[in-house]
C-alpha positions in Angstrom: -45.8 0.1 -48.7 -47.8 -0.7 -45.4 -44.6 -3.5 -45.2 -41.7 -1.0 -45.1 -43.5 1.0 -42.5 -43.8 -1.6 -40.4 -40.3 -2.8 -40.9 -39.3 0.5 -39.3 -40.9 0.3 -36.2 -39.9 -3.4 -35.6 -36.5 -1.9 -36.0 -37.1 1.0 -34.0 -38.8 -1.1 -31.4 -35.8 -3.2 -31.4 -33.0 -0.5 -30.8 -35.3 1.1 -28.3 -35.2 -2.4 -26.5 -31.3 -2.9 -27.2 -30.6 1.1 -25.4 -32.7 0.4 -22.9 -30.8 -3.2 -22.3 -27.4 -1.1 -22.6 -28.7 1.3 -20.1 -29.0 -1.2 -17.7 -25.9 -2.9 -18.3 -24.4 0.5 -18.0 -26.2 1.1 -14.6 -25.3 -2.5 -13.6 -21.8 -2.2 -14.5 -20.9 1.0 -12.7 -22.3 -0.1 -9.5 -20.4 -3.2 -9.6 -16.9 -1.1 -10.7 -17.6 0.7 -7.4 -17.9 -2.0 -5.2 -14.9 -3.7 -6.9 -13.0 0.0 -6.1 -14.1 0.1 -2.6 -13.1 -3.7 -2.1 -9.5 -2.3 -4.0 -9.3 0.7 -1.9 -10.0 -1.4 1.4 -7.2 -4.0 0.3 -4.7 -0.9 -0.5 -4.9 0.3 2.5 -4.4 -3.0 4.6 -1.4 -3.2 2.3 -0.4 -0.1 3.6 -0.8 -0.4 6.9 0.6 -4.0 7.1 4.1 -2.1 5.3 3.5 0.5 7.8 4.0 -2.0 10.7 6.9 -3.5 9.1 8.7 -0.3 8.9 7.7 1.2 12.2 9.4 -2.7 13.6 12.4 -1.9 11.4 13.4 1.2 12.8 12.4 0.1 16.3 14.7 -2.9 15.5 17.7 0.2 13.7 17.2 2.7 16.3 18.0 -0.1 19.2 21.0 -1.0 16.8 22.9 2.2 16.7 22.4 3.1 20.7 24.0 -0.9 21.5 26.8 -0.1 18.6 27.8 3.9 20.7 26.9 1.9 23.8 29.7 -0.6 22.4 31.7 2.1 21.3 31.6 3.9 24.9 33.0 1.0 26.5 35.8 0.6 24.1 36.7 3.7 24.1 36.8 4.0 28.4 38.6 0.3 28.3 40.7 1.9 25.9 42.0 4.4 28.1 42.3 2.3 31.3 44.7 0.5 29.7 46.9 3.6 27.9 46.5 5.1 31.8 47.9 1.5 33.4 50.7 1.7 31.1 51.9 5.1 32.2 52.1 4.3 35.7 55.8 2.9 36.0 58.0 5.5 34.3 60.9 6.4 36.7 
């Protein structure tokens, strides 16, 4: 009898160590999750901001596009009528 007693509390003894162990590993576990996020956060945002750049550059690079392509258009259009106005010159 004195043997199943003491059976018990080797057992008990053991899950205690065993929750305690897990409580540790818990502890451990969510500290390094949050260092792993903040390292994942900090990386996001360097993504971000490096797609950010890229943008900004390609509108910068559009924007100068389109005022070149009316500036192109402008010219055609004045050369245009130079030569429509030459052409009406002679008539007699």
């Amino acid at each position: 009898m004195i043997r199943k007693g003491q059976g018990k509390e080797e057992i008990l003894m053991m899950l205690s160590e065993v929750n305690s162990q897990l409580e540790l590993f818990e502890n451990e576990l969510n500290v390094s999750l949050a260092e792993m996020r903040t390292v994942w956060f900090a990386d996001q945002e360097e993504r971000l901001s490096l797609c950010s750049d890229r943008l900004e550059a390609l509108e910068t690079q559009y924007s100068n596009f389109k005022e070149q392509k009316q500036d192109y258009q402008k010219k055609e259009k004045s050369q245009g009528l130079k030569l429509e106005l030459g052409f009406s010159y002679p008539v007699k």
